[in-house]
Structures are given as C-alpha cells and as structure tokens.
N, C-alpha and C positions, 0 to 999 in steps of 0.2 A: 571557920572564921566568923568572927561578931560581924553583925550587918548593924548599921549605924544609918536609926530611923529620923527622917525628918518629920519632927511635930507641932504643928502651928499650935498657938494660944487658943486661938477658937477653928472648930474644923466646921464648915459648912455640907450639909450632907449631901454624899452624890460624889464630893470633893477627892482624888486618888494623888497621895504624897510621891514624892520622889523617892525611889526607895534604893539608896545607893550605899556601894559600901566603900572599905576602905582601898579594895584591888583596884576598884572600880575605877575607881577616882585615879590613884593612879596610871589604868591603862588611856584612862583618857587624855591624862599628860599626855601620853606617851604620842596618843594618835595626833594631839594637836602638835608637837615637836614635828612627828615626821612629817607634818602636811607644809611645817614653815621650812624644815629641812628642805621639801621637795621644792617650794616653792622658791628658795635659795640656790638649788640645782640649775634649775628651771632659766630662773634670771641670768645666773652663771653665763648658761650656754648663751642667754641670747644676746649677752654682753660681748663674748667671744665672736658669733656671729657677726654682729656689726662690725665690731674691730677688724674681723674680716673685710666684712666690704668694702670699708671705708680703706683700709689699703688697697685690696685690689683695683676702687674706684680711683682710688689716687694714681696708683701704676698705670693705667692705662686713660687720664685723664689728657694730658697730651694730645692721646690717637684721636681719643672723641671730639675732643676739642677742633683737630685739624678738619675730622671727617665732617664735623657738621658745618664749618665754614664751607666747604668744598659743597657739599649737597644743601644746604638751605640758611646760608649765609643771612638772609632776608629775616625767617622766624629768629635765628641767633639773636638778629639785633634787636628785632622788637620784645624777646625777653627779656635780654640785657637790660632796654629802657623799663620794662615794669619792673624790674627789680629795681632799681636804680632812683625809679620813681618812687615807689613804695619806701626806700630806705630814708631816702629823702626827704618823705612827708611825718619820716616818724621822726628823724636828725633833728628838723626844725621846730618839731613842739616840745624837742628838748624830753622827751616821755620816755624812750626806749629803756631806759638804766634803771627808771624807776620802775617798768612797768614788769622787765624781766625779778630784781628786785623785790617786787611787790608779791611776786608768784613765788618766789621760795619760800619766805617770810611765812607768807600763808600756810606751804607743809608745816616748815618746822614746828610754827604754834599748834598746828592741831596736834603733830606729835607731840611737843610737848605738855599738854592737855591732856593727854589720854588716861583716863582716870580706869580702877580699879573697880568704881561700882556703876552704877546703871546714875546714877545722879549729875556725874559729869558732864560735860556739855564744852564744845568748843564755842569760842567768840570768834564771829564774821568781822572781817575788816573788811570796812567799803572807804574809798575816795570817792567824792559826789568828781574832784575834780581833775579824773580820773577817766569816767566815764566816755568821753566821746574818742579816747586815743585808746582804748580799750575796743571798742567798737569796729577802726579800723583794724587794728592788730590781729583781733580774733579772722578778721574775713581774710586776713593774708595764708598764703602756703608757711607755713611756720619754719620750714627749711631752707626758704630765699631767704629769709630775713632773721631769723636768731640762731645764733650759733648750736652747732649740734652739741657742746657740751653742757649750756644751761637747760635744752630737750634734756637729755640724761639726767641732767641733776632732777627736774622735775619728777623724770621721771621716777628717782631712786627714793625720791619725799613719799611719793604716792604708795610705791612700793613698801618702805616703809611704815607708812600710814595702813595699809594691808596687815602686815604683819603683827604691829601692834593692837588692830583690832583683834583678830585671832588669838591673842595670847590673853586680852581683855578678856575676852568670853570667855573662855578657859576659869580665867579667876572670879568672873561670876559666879561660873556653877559652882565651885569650890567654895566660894563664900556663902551661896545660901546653903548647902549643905552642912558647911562648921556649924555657923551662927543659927540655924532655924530658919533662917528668912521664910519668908509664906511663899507660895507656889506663885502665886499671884505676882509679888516683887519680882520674885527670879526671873521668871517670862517678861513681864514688864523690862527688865534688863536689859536682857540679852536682844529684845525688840530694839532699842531706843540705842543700844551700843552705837557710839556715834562714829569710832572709825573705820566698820565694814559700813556701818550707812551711809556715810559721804562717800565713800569708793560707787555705793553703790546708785548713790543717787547721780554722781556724777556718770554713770554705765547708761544712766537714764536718760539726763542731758545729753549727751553726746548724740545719743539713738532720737532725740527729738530733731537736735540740729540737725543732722544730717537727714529727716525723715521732714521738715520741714523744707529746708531749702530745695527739696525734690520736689515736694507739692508745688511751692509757690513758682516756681522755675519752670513748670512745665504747664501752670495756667499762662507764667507771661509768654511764654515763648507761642502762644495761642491766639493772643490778644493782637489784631490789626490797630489799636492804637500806638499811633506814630509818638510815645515816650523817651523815647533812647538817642543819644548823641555821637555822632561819628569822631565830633571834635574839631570840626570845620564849621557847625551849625547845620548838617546836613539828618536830620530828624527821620528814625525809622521803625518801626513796630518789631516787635516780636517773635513774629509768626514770620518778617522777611530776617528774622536770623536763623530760621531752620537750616538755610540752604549757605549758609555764604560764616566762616567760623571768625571773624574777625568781630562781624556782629555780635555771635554768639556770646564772644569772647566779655564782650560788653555788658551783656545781659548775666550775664552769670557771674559778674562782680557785684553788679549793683545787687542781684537775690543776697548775695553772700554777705556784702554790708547788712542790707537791711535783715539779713536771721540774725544777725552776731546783735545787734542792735535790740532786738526784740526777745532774747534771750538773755541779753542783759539785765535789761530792764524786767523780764520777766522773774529772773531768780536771782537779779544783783550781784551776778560773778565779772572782775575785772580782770582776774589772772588769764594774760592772752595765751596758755600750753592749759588750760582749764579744757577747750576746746579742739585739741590736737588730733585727737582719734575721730571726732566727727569733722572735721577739716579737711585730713587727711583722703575720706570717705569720698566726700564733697569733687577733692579736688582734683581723686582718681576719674569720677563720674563726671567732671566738665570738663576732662581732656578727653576721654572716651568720645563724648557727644561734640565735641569741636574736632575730633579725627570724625565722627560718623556727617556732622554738617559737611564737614571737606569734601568729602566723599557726594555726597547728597548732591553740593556745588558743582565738582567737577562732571557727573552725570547728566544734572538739569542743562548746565550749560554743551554739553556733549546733544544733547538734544535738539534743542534750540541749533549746535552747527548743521545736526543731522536735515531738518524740518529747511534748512536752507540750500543747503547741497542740494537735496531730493526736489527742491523747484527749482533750481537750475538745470538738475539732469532729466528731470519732466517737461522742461522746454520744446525739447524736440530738435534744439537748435546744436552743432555739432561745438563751437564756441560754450557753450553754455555746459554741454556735457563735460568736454574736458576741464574747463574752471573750476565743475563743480569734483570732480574727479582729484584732481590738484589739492583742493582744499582738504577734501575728506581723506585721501592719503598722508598730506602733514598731522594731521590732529587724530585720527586712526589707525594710521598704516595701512599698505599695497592689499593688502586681504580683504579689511572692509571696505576699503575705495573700490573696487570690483564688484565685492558685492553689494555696494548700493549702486552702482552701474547696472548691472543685472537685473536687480528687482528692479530698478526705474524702467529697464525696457521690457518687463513684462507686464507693468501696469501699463506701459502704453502702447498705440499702437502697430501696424506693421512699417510707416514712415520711420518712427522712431527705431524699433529693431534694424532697419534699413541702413540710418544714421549708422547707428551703433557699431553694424558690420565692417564700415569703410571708416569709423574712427582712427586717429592717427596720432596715440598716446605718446609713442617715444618720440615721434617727430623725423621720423627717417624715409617717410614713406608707406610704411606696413602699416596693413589695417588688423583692426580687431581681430577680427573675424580670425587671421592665419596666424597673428601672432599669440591669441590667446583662446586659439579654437575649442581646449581644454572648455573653458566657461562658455562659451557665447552657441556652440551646437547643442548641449545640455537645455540652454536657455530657451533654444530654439523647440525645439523637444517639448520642455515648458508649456512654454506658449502655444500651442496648436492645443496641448490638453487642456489647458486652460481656457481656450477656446469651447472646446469642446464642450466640456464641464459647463461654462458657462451658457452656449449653446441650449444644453439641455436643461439647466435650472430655469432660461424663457421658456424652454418647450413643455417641462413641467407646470409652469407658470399660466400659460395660453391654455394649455390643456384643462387645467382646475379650474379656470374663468370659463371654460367651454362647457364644464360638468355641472359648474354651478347656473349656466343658462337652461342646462336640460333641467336641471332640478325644478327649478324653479318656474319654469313653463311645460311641465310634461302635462297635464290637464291639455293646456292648449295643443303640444303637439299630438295627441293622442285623437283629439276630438280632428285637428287638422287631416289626419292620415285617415279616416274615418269617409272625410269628404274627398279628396282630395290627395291619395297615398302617395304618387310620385311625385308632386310638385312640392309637396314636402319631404320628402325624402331628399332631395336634387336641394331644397334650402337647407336644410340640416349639414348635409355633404360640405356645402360652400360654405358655411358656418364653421363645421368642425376643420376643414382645408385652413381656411384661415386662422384657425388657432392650433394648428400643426397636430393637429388628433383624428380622432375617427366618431363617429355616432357611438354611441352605449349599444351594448348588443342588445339591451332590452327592448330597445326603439327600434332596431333592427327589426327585433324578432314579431315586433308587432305589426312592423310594417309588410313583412312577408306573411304574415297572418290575413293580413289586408289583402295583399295581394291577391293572393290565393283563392282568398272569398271571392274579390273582384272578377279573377282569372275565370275562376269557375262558372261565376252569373255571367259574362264576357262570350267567353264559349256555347253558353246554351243559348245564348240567345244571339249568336249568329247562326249556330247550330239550326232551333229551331224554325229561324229563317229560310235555313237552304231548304228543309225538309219542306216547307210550304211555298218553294220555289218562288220566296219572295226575296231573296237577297240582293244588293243593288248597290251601287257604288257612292251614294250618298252614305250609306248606313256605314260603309266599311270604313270608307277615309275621317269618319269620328269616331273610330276603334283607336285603340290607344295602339303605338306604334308596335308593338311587337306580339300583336292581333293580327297586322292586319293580310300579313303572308297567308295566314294558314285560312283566314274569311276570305281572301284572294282566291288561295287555292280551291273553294267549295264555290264560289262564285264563277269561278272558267270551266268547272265541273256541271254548274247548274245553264251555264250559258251556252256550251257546248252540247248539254244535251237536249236544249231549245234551239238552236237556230245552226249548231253542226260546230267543225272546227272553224271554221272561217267567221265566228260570230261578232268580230270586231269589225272586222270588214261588212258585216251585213247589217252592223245597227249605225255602221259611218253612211250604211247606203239611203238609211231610213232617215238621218238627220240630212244629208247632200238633197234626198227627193224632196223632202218635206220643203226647204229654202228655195227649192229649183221652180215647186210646185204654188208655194203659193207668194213668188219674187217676182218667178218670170228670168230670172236669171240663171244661168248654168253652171257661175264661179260666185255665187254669192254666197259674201261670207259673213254675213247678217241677215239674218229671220224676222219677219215680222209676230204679235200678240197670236195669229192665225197659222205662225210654223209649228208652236208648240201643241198647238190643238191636232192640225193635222198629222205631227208624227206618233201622238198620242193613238189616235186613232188607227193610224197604220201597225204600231204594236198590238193595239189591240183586234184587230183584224187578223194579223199574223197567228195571233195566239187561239185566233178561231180557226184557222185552219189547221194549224199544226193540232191542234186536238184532235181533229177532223181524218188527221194521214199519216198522224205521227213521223212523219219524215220533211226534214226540214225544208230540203229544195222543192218538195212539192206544196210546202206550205209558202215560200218564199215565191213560188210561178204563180201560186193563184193572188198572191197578192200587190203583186205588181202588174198582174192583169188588171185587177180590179181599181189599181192609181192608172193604170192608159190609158182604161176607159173613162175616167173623170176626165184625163186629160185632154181626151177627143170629146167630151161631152155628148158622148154618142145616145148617155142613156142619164136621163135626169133622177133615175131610183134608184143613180152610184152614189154609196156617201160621199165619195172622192169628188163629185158631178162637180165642175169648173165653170162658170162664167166670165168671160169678158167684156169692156167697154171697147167701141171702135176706137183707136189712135191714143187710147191712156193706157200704160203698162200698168193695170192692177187687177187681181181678181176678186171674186166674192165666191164661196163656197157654200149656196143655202142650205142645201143639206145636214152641215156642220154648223151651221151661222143661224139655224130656224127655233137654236134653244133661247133665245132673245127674250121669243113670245112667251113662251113658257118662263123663261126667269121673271119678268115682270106677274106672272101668274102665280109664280112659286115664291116670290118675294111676299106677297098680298097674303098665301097662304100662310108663311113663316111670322109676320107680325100676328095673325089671327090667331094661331100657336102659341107663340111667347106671351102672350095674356094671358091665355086662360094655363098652360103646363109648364111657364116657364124654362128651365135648364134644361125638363126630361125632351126638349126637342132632337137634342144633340144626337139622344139614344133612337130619333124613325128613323125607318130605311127613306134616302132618298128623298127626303124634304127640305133637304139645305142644299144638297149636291147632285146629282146624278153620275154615272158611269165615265159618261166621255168628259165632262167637266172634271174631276177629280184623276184622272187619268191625265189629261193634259198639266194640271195642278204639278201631279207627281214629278211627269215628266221635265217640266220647268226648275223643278228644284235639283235636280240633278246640274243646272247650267250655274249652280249659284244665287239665281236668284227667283223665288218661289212668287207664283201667280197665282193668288187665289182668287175663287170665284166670287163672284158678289153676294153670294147668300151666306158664305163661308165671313166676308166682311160686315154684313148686314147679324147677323148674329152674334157674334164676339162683340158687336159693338152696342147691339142692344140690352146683354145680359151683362156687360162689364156699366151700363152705366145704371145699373142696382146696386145700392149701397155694399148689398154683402159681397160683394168684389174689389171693394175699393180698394184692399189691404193685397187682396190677393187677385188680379186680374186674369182673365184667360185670356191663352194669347190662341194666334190661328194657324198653329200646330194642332193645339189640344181641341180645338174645335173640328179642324178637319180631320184628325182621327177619329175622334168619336162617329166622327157621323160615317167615314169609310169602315168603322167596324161595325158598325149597323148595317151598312149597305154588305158588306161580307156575308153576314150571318142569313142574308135572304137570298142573296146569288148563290153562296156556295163559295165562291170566287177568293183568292188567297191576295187580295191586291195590297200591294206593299204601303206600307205607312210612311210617314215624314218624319224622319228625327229633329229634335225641339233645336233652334237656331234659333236665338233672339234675334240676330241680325236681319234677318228675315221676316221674323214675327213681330216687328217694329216697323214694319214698312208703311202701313196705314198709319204709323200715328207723327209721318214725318208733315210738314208742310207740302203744298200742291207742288214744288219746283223741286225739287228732290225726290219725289212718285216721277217725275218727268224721268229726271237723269234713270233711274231705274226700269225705265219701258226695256223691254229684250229686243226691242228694236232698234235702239239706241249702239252707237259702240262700246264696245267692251272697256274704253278707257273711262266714258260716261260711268257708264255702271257701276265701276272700282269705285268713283268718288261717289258715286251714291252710295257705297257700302260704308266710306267713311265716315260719311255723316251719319250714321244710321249707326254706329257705334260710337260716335261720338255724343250721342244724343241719347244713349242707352246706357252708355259707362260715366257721362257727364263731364268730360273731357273735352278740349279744344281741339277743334279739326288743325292737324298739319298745317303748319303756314311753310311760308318758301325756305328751303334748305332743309328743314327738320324728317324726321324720319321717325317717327317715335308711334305708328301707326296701331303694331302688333300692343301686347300686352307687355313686349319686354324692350326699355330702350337702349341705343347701342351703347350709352354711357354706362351700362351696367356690365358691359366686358372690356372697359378700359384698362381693372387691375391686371389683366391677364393677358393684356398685348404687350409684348417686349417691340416689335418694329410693326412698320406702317412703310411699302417701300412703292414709287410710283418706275413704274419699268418704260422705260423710253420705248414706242410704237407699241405699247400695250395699251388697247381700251379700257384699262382698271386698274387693282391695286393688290399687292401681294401683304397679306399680314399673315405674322406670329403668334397663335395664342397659346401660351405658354402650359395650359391643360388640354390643349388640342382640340378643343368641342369649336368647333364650326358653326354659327348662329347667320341666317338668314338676314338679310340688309334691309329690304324692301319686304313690303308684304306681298303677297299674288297667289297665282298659281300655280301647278307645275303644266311645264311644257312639254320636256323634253328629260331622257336620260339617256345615256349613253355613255362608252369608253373609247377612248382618242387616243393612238397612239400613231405617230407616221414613222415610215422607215426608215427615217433618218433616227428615229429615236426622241423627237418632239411630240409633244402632244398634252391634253391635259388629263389624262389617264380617265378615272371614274371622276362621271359630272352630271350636275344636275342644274337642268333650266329653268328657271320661274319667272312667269311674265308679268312684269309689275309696274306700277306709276312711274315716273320722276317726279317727284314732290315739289321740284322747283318750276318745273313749266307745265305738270301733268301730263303727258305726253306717254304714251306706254313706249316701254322698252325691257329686253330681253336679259336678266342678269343670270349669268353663267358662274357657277359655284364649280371648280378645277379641282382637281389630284385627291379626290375625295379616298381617305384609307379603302375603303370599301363599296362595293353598289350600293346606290341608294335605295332604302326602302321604301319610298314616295313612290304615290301612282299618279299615273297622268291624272291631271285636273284636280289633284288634291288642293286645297286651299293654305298657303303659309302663310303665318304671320312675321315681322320684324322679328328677328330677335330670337326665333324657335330655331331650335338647334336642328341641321337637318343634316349633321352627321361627325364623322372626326376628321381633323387634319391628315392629311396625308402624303406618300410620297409618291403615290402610282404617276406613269407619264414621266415627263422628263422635267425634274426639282433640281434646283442647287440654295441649299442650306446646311445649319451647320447641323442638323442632326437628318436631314434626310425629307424632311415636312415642311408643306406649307399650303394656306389658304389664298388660293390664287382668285379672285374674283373680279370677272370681265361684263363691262357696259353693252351688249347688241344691239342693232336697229331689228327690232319685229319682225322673223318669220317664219312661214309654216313648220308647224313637227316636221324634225326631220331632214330640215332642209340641208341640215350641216353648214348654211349661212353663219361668217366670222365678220358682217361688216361691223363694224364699229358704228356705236349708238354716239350721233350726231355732235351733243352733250357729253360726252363720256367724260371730259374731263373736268367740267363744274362739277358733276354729279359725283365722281368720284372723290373730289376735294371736301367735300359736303360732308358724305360717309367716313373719311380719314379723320374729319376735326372730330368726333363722335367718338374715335378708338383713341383720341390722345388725351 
C-alpha cells in the first residue's frame, strides 16, 4: 500500500513528520467511532439507571414521606422551609427562567461553534446583571431547586459538547494530513480544540469548587470569632458549630455562597448546573459533617449529663445517689445507670459503699445489696483490691523517699555507725518503720561489720579485765546491753573466787561496817566523805590477807578482827584505830585522816612539778595520788558519784588552764588514770580504773552550791539533782522545771506516735499504756533497785518487773517507779544508772494482763523502800505524777 508522506515547505532540522497512511487514517476513524459509540452506550445505561430510580423513588415516596414525619418531623420541616426559602429568593428576583435558560443557550452555542479546524473558538456569554442571582444559585443543592429534566438537558449539551470535541480532533488529524499542514499547526490544534477543553476546563473548576469550599470551611469552622447568626441576633463562631449541626448548618451555606461568588468572578461562569458535580461533592461532605457534628453534640452533651450524675452519686448522700441514678437511666439506660453507681462507690469511700448497700432503687424496701448482689459483691471485691493496690503504690511511694534519704545521707550514716552503731541503727529502723520499709542491706551489713569490730574490742576488754582481776560493776553497767550477762558472768566468777560464794553478802557487809563505823549508827543508811575512805581501806586490807591465806573466810576473820580492834581503840597502830569526843556522836580516824599533812606536802610538791615537767607529771608513781586515796576515789565511783582527791583536782586544773588545752581539756578521769597506771606499774598491783563519765568529770567545774548537793553525805534524792545539773551544765540544756520529765537523753514526746492508749486503773498508783511496737521506755531517770517476778495465787500479779528509784520532778521527792508484765527478765543490774526515755525492755503479758492482744506497760508510783522489801505502798503523789507522765504520751 502507498504510504502518504506529510511534507512541510521548510522542514527544521531534528524536525520528525507525521508519517501516516491511508489504512491508518482510516482505523483511526474507526477507533474514534467506537470510543463515541461506547460513550453513547455508556450514557444509554446511565439514562436507564436514573429512569429507574426516579420510579422506584416515586413508588415508594409515600412510605418515606410517612416514615420521616413519624421519626423527625422537626428536620422534615426545617428542610421544607430552606427549600421553600431558597425557591423563593430566587421567584422574587424573577431570575430563575432566565437563569436555567441562560445555561442551555450556552451548550447549544458552543455546539453550534464547533469548528473543524483548530482556529475556531467559542464566544462567552456573560450578563454583568446576572451576576449576583447566579451566585446564590450556584451555592444551592441543584436538586431542591431545578427540575431534574433541565439537570438532564444540561447535561445531554455537555455530553454533546464531548462528542463533538472527539470527532473535531478526529478531523484535525485528517486535515493536516490531506492538506500538509506543519506538524506545528496540527499539535497547535488539537491542543486548543475548544470542545474537549471546555469539558475539560470545566473537570477543573468543579475539582477547585469543591477543593476550595473544603479549605475555607474548615479554617472557619476553627476560628473562635463570633461571625455567624442564629437568626434571633444571637452571634456565634465557628469552632462552636463543630458540636451542635444547626450551626454547622449555617456555616456551610455562607462557605458555599461565598466559593460560588469567588468563582464566578474568578472565571465569569453564570450557568448555575456549570457547577453541579462540585455542588453535588460539596453538599454530600456538609451532610456527612452535620450527621458527624450531631453525633459530636449528642456525645459532648452526654458528658456533661455524665460529669453531673457522677457529683451527685459522689455525694455520699442516699437522695442524691438515687437522683443521680434516675437521671442517668433516662438519658442511658438500666446498664449504664449501674454502672455509674458502681464506679461512684468505688471512687468513694467505705460510708459510701455503706449507702450504696442499703439503697432502695425500686422503692419497695429492698436494698441494693440483695436486689442487685450480681453488681455490688463484684464491686465489693473491687474495692478491697483497690485498696490494696493503692495501699501498696503509698508503700512503694514511702519506701523510695526512704531510699532516697539513705542515698543521700550514707556518708553521714556510715561515719554515724562508726561512732555510734546501735543508736543508729535503732534511728534508721524508726526511720525506715515509718516509711513502711526496711534499712538497705548494705547499711545492714556495715552496721554488723561495726558490730562485730565493736563486739570483739568489747569482749577483750572485759576479758582482759577479768584476767587482771580488775573487773567491777562500774565498768560492766557502761557495756552496752547485750555485753553485759556474759561480763556479769566473769565478774561472780572473779568475785567468787575473791571473797567465796557469799560475796555479795560480804562486800554489803564492808559498806553496813564502813557507815556503822564511821556514823555511829547501826541502821545508817547514809555515809559520810570518811565511809568511802574507810570501806576503801577495808577492801584493800581484805585483799591483803586473802593473798596472805588464799582462803576467803580466813581472810574475811583477820579483817574484821583488825575493824574491832579500831573499834575498841585498843591499839592506836590499827589503821581502823577510832577516836571519840565525850557526848558528840562523831569520829575521827587519824590513821586514815594523817594524809592531810602530807596532801598539803604533796600539793607543794605537785606545783613545784608542773613548772618545770608539766603534763609528764601524770606519768610519776604517786605524786598526785597515793594507794588509799585513789582506792577510796575508785570506791566512790561505784555509788554514782566519784570523789576525787585534791591533787587529782589540783592538776587537771592547773594543766587545763595552758592554752594548749583550751580546745581540748582533761577532764579527772584521764588524770586519775594516768597516774593509777603509774602507781600500778611500781606496785605490781592490777588496781581497776574509772571509766570516763562526764557527769562525774564536771563536778569541779559546777558552782560552790551544787559541789554541796553532791557531798555522799548528803541524801540520795540531793545527789540525783546534783547529777542534773551537772548535765545540764555539760549538754547545755535547762534543768527540769515542775511537771517536765525530759531528764535522760530521750524525751517522752518522742514515743507519743506509738501509744495507741494511756489508761488510768481506779486504786492503781500509775498508768497502763499501749506502745504499739512494744519497746517499753523508762519515765524517770534513776537507778535500778530492784528485779523480780510477781505472780500470786490467785493469778494476779505483775509478772517480770523492774524497779528504778528516781526523783519526781514536781516536788523532788525520790520515789520508787515499778515497770510490770515485762515480755522478759530484765537485763539490768542492781544500781545500773537509767535514763528517761531508755528502753529498758518489751511490752509484755507475763503476770496477770487484760488487753486485746495479751500486752501491756503497766507502770506503778511507790513510796521508797529497801531492796527487796516487796513494799506496794503507793508513792504519796502518784497521782499528779502520774498525770504529768500521761500528758508526755498524748
């Protein structure tokens, strides 16, 4: 077959012609037929389609019609009026006839235009006055308002207008290919073909309207400017039509004017079915979004009922529960009205679940609880875990503040256990109790590291005591408590094999002689500065004979021999040797009493010393002190309260006032040691030392009237308040005023959290308290008296108990306070020294207890007397004093 070349006049190089032939051409007819053929199928069917629905819409328009009065009468009507309205704004500008009119006119000219070559060109019709009823038109649903057979005619123009593009092109190509045209024209053409360009420019439009009014719609519907009108004058923004569709409904007429408006005037189309398919788009997507505001509304305000039910059934109040029950079953239903009854009684507390139980929904009687046990024992169920739960997110809570104290202060606790291991340990515990935890094992572990150490240096050196047969009951009762059994037991070990089994009874005999010998009296129960000397001496005499016999009773007959021949004054070259004055009851002992001369001898020597050797005086044998002077010294300190010699005063006083002491002073402990270990190392002699007691070692530097109260002459209730002050004067603390009790180191206010009762027992001298961790703390300070276990055969009694004789703070008066039903025997030795507030063992229920778990701290007021006596009179006061101590535990 000839192939039929197209050839321009002038060919540009590079340039590639159209090279078609005659079949060609042909089959191209052919394809542009079947494509208008198909398109004409196409249409057919969708012609059919609608024909359809619009009968079946018709058949069953009646039911709709019924149905939707019956279900939303209300929306019916306010369509009806925008229709109605709308029809009627378009009736009265007289527009409607011309406008539909105006839009056919427009197909037909373009089809009739439609030219054969690329040169043709349709003419725009515009009306300027036109314009504004165009505007509304386009923003309307095109189906409320023009009939659906001028839609169809539109749209058969348009369709039309399709077709005849298609068949234009068609006769393009065919015409450059006859005639030559250049490649250039031909394309030019078929670009510029004006009836697929208007199809398709209008494909374009449409896709803007509808892509515009989405934009600007959903900025205003954002905007809190109050623009929009309900119609009343009642002004609202935007952003409050998300929730509520009537607004909505508002707002998305005015978007859709003003795109129609803007699009007009952008490309000057007034045909109002120009804009049908982006309309259409438009007005699927503002009924969507005014069913999703409904929705949004009905929610918001479902919340809002919610937020008010739920503070009426959080009331607590049985009125208020059911109200709120009532309300939330109408607007909910029975299901959620329950369960917001439920979760309201498990946000709240047991009152409320209380209420809840005995609620009385139907009104017949019946409570919750049996009528709808199904919910409310679940609930119940619930709440205990939730409890729980919650429970343990404080205890978690308490516990990681408690972690974050060790953190943050282990330096301190480390150094504290260092000095100090159980008294930190015992604050940690009360530390970590109160935040519902435990100490970290690491603090544990260093604390028993401490121990350990401690335990070990603890043990050798009572150890090495016993072995130098210098152990003594001063040294043991400042062992820390669970030392002091097993130094006990090496101390009845060492005393035993010094003075026999009876050696308690033989050194009571050497303190009874001592008071009998230099009183004059036979029941005196006060010594004078001259008892402590002479029992001094009597030990140490003892101890010269038992070296002498090694048998105790024989040491014990020479030495009592040698106090009757004092006492008879038969032989003036007995140490013991006694003198009397005719008709005055006192003695003088010069044999004992002839170190005077010599102290004033040995004073002279002691400054003459400190001149020229200063400190190394401390290191002579026996230049500050002698034998029987630091013997009797010793001896005194065992009563409490320590006498020291005057050389022992005279030295500490003259090296403490050299600067280089000022920071660090000696006290007259460490001066009567030194110089007893001097005097040791030249005797041979293993004589016991003084453990360091500031209280003691402060006594010189009290004022003249308080060295008074503290003479051993004086009574024992004397004495106590000297000790007070002398601690008060050393800790820097206010002496005890009346009522108070705050004497020890620890005061009773520090065990208030932990007494649940405070109970006073009609004809009981005291008070029974509850300490809810059981530890038992001492009231008063003193010392121990007495221990023992009471039970009588009736089954009263106050089981294990410990005595400590101690001030009343209010009138100072000494008196006996009795600590009852102790768990256990006390570990306290007679004459140990307690202070307030030291724990001196655990609650207990031995003897006869009534409480709820079996325990209690029974503690009883006594009047003063002897070990032993098993005297119950009631301490005079008991019941001030008692009242005193109760206001301290509340």
């Amino acid at each position: 077959m000839a192939r039929i070349q197209f050839t321009p006049a002038t060919k540009s190089k590079g340039f590639d012609p159209i090279q078609l032939s005659t079949a060609s051409i042909t089959r191209m007819r052919e394809e542009a037929d079947r494509v208008i053929q198909g398109m004409e199928n196409n249409r057919a069917a969708e012609l059919k389609q609608r024909t359809d629905n619009l009968q079946a819409m018709q058949a069953n328009a009646d039911y709709t019609e019924q149905i939707t009065k019956e279900n939303n009468a209300i929306q019916l009507q306010n369509a009806k009026n925008k229709q109605q309205q709308a029809a009627y704004n378009i009736d009265t500008s007289n527009q409607q006839a011309q406008i539909n009119q105006q839009a056919t006119q427009d197909f037909l000219n373009t089809i009739k235009n439609v030219s054969k070559t690329a040169a043709a060109q349709s003419v725009k019709n515009t009306a300027k006055q036109l314009e504004d009823q165009t505007d509304l038109a386009n923003a309307i649903d095109l189906s409320t308002v023009i009939p659906t057979e001028k839609l169809l005619e539109s749209t058969e123009a348009e369709f039309s207008l399709t077709k005849a593009g298609i068949a234009n092109q068609q006769g393009i190509v065919e015409n450059g290919v006859l005639t030559g045209e250049s490649y250039f024209n031909t394309v030019k053409a078929l670009a510029t073909e004006h009836g697929l360009g208007t199809v398709g420019m209008k494909v374009l439009h449409n896709r803007m309207f509808d892509e515009t009014q989405r934009i600007i719609q959903n900025k205003r519907i954002q905007s809190d400017e109050k623009i929009y009108d309900l119609g009343n004058g009642t002004k609202f923004s935007g952003i409050e039509a998300l929730n509520d569709p009537d607004k909505l409904d508002i707002v998305q007429d005015a978007t859709t004017r003003d795109v129609v408006k803007f699009m007009r005037q952008s490309f000057g189309v007034t045909n109002s079915a120009y804009f049908a398919e982006g309309n259409q788009k438009v007005q699927a997507r503002n009924s969507t979004e005014r069913v999703a505001a409904t929705n949004r509304g009905i929610q918001f305000y479902q919340e809002v009922a919610k937020e008010k039910i739920s503070t009426l059934m959080d009331s607590g109040s049985a009125k208020n529960m059911s109200a709120g029950f009532q309300q939330a079953k109408n607007i909910f239903g029975a299901k959620i009205a329950h369960d917001m009854l439920i979760e309201s009684a498990l946000r709240g507390d047991d009152t409320q679940r209380a209420i809840l139980a005995t609620l009385d929904l139907n009104g017949d009687g019946t409570a919750y609880k049996d009528v709808w046990s199904n919910r409310y024992n679940p609930m119940m169920i619930d709440s205990r875990r939730n409890f729980i739960k919650d429970q343990k997110l404080e205890d978690d809570f308490l516990a990681a503040k408690w972690r974050n104290t060790e953190n943050e202060n282990e330096e301190t606790f480390f150094q504290s256990f260092d000095v100090e291991p159980e008294a930190t340990m015992q604050a940690m515990e009360n530390g970590a109790r109160k935040h519902r935890t435990s100490v970290s094992k690491h603090f544990k572990d260093y604390y028993a590291s401490v121990i350990r150490k401690t335990d070990e240096d603890t043990v050798a050196q009572y150890t090495d005591r016993y072995n130098k047969k210098a152990l003594d009951l001063t040294f043991i009762n400042n062992l820390p408590a669970k030392h002091r059994k097993a130094a006990m037991d090496l101390y009845d070990a060492q005393e035993k094999a010094k003075y026999g089994k009876d050696y308690e009874g033989i050194k009571d005999k050497f303190e009874t002689t001592a008071k009998q010998m230099t009183t004059g009296k036979i029941d005196a129960q006060f010594g004078t500065s001259m008892t402590y000397l002479f029992q001094a001496e009597m030990e140490k005499r003892y101890d010269f004979h038992f070296e002498e016999t090694r048998d105790a009773n024989l040491a014990l007959a020479a030495l009592m021999k040698e106090v009757n021949e004092g006492r008879a004054g038969s032989n003036p070259e007995n140490i013991f040797h006694r003198m009397s004055a005719k008709g005055v009851n006192a003695f003088s002992f010069p044999n004992l009493e002839k170190g005077n001369i010599e102290l004033l001898q040995r004073v002279r020597n002691i400054d003459k010393h400190l001149k020229t050797k200063g400190a190394s005086v401390l290191d002579e044998a026996y230049l500050i002190a002698g034998e029987d002077e630091m013997d009797a010294t010793y001896a005194s300190s065992e009563t409490g309260i320590t006498e020291y010699s005057e050389g022992i005063y005279l030295v500490r006083d003259r090296l403490n006032a050299n600067p280089a002491y000022k920071d660090n002073p000696l006290t007259l402990a460490e001066v009567f040691n030194r110089q007893r270990m001097a005097n040791n190392l030249v005797s041979g002699r293993n004589a016991p030392l003084i453990m360091p007691n500031p209280t003691q070692d402060s006594f010189s530097s009290l004022p003249t009237n308080v060295q008074k109260l503290l003479k051993p002459s004086n009574p024992p209730m004397m004495r106590r308040r000297g000790q007070e002050m002398i601690k008060s004067h050393i800790l820097g603390t206010p002496l005890p005023r009346r009522g108070e009790t705050n004497i020890g180191p620890t005061s009773l206010k520090a065990f208030a959290p932990q007494v649940s009762s405070v109970t006073f027992d009609t004809g009981q001298p005291g008070i029974d308290v509850f300490f809810e961790d059981k530890n038992f703390p001492s009231v008063l300070s003193g010392s121990v008296k007495d221990i023992g276990y009471q039970v009588n055969p009736d089954g009263s009694g106050y089981g294990n108990y410990l005595v400590i004789e101690s001030i009343d703070p209010d009138t100072g008066e000494l008196v006996d306070v009795l600590y009852g039903h102790l768990e256990t025997k006390p570990s306290q030795s007679i004459g140990q020294n307690i202070n307030s507030g030291e724990i001196i063992g655990k609650q207990g229920g031995t003897g006869s207890v009534q409480s709820a778990d079996g325990t209690i701290a029974s503690i009883d007021f006594l009047s003063p007397a002897p070990r032993g006596s098993k005297s119950m009179t009631p301490y005079k006061n008991y019941d001030s004093l008692r009242r005193t101590i109760a206001s301290q535990f509340q």
